[in-house]
C-alpha positions as CSV (number, residue, x, y, z in Angstrom):
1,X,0.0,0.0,0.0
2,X,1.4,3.0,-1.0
3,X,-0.3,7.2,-0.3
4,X,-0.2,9.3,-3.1
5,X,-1.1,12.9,-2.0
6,X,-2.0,15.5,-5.2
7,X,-1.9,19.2,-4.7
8,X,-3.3,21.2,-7.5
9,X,-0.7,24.4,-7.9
10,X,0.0,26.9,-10.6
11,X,1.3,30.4,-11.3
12,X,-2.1,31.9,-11.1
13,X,-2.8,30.1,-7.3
14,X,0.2,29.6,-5.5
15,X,2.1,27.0,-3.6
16,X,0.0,27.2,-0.7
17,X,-1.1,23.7,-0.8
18,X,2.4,22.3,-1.2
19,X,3.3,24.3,1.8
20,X,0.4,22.2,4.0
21,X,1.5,18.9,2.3
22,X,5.2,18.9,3.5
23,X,4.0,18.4,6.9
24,X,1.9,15.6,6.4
25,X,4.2,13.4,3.8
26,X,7.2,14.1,6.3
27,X,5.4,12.7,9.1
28,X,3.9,9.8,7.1
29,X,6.9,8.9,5.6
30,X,8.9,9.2,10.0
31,X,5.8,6.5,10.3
32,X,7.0,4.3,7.8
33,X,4.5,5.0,5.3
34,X,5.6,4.9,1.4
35,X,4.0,8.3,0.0
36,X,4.6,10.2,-3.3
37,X,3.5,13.7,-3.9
38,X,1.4,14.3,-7.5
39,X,1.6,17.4,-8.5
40,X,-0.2,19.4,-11.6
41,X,3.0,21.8,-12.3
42,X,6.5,21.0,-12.6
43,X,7.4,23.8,-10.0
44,X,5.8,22.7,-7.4
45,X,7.7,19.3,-7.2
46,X,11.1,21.5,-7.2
47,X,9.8,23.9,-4.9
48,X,8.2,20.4,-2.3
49,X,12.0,19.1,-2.8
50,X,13.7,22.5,-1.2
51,X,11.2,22.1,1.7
52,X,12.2,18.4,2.0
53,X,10.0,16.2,-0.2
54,X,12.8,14.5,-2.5
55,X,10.2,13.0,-5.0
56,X,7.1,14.0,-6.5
57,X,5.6,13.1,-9.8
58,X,3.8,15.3,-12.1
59,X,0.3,14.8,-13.5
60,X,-2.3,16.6,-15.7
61,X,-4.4,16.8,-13.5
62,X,-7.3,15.7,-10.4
63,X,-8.1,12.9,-13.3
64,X,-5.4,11.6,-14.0
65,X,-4.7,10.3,-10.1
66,X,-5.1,6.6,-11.2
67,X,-2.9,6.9,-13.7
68,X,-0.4,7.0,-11.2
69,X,-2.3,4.9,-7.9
70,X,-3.2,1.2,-8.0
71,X,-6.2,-0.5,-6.2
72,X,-5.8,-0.6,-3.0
73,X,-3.4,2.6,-2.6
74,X,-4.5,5.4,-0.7
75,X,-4.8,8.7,-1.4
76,X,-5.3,12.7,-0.3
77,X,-6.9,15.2,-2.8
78,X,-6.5,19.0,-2.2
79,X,-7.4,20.3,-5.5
80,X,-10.5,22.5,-6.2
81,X,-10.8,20.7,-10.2
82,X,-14.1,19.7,-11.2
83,X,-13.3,15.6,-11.1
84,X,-16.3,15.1,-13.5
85,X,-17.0,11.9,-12.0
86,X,-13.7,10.5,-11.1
87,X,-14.2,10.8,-7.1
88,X,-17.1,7.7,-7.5
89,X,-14.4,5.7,-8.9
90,X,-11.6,6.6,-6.9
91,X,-13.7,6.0,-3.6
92,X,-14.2,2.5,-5.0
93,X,-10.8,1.0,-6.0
94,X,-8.6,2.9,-3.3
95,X,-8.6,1.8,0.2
96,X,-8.7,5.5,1.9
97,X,-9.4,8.9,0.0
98,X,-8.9,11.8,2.0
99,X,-10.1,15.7,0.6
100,X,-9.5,18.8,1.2
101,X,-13.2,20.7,1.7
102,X,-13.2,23.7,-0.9
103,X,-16.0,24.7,0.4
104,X,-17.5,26.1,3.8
105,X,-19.3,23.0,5.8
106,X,-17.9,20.8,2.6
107,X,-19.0,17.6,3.1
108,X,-18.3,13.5,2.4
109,X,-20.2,12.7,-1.3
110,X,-19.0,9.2,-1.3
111,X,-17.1,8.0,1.7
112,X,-14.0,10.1,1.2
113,X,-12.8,11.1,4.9
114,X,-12.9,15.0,4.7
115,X,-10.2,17.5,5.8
116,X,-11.5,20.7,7.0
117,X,-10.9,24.1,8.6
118,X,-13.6,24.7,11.0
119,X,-13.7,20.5,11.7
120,X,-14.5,19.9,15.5
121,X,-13.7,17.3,17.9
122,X,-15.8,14.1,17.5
123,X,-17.1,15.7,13.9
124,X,-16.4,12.7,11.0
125,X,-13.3,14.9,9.4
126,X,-10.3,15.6,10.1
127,X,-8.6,19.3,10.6
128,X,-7.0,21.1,7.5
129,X,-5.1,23.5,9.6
130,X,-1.7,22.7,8.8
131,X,1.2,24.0,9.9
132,X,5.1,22.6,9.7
133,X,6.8,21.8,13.1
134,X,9.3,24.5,12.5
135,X,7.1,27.5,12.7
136,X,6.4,26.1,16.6
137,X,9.8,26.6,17.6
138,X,11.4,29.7,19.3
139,X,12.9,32.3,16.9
140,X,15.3,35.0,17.1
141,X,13.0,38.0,15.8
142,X,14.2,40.6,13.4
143,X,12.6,43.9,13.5
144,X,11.3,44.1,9.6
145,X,7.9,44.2,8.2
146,X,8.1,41.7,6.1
147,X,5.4,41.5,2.4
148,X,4.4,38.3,0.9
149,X,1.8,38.7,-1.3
150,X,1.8,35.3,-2.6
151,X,3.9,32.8,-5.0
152,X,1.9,34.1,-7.6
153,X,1.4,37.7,-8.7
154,X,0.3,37.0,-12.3
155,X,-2.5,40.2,-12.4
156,X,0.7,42.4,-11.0
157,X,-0.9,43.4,-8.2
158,X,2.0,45.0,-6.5
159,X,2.5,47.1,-9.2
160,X,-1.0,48.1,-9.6
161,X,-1.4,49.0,-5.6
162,X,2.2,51.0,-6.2
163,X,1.2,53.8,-3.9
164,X,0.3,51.5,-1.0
165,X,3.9,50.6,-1.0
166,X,6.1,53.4,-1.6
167,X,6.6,54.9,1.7
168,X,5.7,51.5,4.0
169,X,9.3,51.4,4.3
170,X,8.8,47.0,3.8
171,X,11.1,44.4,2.8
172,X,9.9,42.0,-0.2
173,X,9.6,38.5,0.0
174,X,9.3,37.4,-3.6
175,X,7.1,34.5,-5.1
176,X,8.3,31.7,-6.8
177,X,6.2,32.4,-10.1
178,X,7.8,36.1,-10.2
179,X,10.4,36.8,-12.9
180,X,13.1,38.8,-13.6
181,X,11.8,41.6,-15.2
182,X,9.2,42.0,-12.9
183,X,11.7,42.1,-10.2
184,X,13.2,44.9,-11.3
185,X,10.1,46.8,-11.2
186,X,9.4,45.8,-7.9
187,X,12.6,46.9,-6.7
188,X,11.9,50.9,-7.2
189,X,8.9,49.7,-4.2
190,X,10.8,48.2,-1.9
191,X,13.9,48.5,1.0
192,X,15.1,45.0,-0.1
193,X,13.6,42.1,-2.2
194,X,14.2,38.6,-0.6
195,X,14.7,35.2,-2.6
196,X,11.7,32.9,-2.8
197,X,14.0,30.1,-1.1
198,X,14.4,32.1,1.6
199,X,10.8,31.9,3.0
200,X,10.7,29.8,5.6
201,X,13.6,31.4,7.3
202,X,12.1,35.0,6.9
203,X,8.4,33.7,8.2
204,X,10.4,32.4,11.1
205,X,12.4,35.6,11.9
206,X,10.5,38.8,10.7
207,X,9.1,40.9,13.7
208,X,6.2,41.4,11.3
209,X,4.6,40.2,8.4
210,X,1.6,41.5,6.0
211,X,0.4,38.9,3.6
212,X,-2.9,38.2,1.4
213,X,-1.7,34.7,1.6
214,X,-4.1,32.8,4.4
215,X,-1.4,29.5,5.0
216,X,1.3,32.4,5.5
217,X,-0.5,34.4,8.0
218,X,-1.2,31.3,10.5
219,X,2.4,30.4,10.0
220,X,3.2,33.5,10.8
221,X,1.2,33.9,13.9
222,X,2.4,30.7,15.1
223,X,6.2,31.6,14.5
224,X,5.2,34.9,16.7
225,X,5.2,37.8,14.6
226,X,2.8,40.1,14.3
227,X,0.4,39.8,11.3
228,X,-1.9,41.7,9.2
229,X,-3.7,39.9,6.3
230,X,-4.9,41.9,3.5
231,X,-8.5,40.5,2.0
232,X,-7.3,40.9,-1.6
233,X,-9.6,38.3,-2.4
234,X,-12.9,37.2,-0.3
235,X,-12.1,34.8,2.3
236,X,-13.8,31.5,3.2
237,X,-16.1,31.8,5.9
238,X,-14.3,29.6,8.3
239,X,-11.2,31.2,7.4
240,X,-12.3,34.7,8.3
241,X,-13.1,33.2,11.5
242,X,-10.1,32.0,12.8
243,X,-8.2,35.2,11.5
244,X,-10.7,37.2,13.7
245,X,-10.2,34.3,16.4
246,X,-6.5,34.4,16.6
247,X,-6.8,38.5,16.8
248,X,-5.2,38.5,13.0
249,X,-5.7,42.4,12.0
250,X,-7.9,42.0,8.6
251,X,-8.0,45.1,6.4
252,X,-10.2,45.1,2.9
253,X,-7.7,45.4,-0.3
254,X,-5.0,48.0,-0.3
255,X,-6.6,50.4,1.9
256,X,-3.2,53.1,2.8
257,X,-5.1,55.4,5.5
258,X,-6.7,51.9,7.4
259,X,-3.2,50.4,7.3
260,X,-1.4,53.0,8.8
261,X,-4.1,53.2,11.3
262,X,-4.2,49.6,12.3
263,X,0.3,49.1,11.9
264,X,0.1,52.2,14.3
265,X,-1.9,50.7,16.7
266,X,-0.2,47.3,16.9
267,X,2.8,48.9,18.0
268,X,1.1,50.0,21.0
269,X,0.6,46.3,21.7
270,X,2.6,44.4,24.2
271,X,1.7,40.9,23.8
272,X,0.0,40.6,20.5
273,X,-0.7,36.6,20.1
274,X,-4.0,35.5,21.7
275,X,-3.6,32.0,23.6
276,X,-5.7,29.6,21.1
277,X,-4.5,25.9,20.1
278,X,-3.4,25.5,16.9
279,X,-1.9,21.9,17.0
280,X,0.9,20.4,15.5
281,X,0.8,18.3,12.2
282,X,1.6,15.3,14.4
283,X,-2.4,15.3,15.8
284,X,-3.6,15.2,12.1
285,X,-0.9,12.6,10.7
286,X,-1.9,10.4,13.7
287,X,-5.5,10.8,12.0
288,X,-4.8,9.8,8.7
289,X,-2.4,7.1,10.2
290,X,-5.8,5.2,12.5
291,X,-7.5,5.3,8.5
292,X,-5.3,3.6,6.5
């Protein structure tokens, strides 16, 4: 029996999902299970590798799973691709299908064993709050305000907010989808521009850290910098509610005057992090482990 885990990635999304399937693969793999990650763009298997995940193998896509799997496999889907159909099947030749919910109170449509955000204790799912062990440890703090607006900033974004940025006095961590030329631009915006390979580290040590990208503001929170998320894009319901729950400053799009309001007040804050239990991946690996 082997678990294949598939993570649907792009330019125009982001690595996010890779960045919550490290965790899980690590720990399977510390457990003795035989995984491979499947992955939809070549990047994302380079970018798993850096993060520790030696092999992956790349697919078309959310159909093409059992190309790959054999009966009696396992396998976790967090992809929000229309299956057309494939799911049925899947549920009946592979021993344990695990999915990530896409949508708020998502629920099981064939027997899959569902991963969610808001999933409680003694609901029939399991927790999608994922966060890597190394985010829990203690960190030397560097006083920055650090930007991550994604892996992805195909629109330009940045560029097209220009203003927000020009006197934040912030330091840039770039995406792995930016190029060159692009970086150049975004140079005239910023203190300094930071590698793409140097995000764990910088999530670990920035004093602060603004970000429209949910996985990096709870990493961010738990590493114990202060965090502001900007809603570039409408939040899940269950999402929003752990932001608000864990005291994480939202502010709508690039708003400059409710920024400056809100970074003004946080410094006035002693201890910013609210005491709520975000748990290790080990609870949620120990999960998937009882299933298989």
């Amino acid at each position: 029996m082997k678990l294949y885990y598939y993570t649907f990635t792009g330019h125009k999304i982001g690595l996010d999902r890779v960045k919550r399937a490290v965790p899980i693969l690590k720990g399977l793999q510390e457990r003795g299970i035989e995984t491979m990650l499947l992955t939809n763009d070549f990047r994302a298997g380079l970018v798993a590798r850096d993060l520790g995940i030696a092999e992956s193998i790349h697919i078309e896509g959310i159909q093409d799973i059992d190309a790959i799997a054999e009966n009696g496999d396992c396998i976790i889907i967090d992809s929000p691709e229309d299956d057309h159909g494939r799911l049925v099947k899947y549920c009946a030749d592979f021993k344990q299908v695990f999915r990530f919910a896409e949508q708020d109170n998502d629920q099981s449509i064939h027997g899959e064993t569902i991963l969610r955000l808001d999933c409680q204790e003694g609901e029939d799912c399991i927790s999608s709050l994922i966060i890597d062990d190394i985010y829990f440890e203690k960190h030397q703090k560097e006083e920055r305000t650090l930007f991550f607006l994604g892996d992805s900033d195909s629109d330009k974004k940045i560029l097209n907010n220009a203003d927000f940025f020009k006197e934040m006095n912030m330091e840039l961590l770039l995406g792995h989808y930016f190029y060159v030329k692009y970086e150049d631009e975004l140079a005239k915006l910023f203190n300094t521009l930071h590698e793409a390979e140097e995000y764990t580290d910088l999530i670990c040590s920035s004093s602060d850290v603004v970000t429209t990208s949910f996985q990096t503001a709870i990493e961010a929170y738990v590493a114990g910098a202060k965090v502001i998320y900007i809603e570039n894009v409408p939040l899940k319901k269950e999402e929003k509610d752990l932001l608000k729950l864990l005291e994480i400053i939202i502010i709508i799009s690039f708003n400059i005057k409710n920024y400056l309001e809100i970074a003004e007040k946080e410094k006035l804050k002693n201890d910013y992090q609210k005491c709520v239990n975000i748990a290790k991946a080990d609870k949620i690996i120990d999960e998937i482990c009882h299933l298989l």
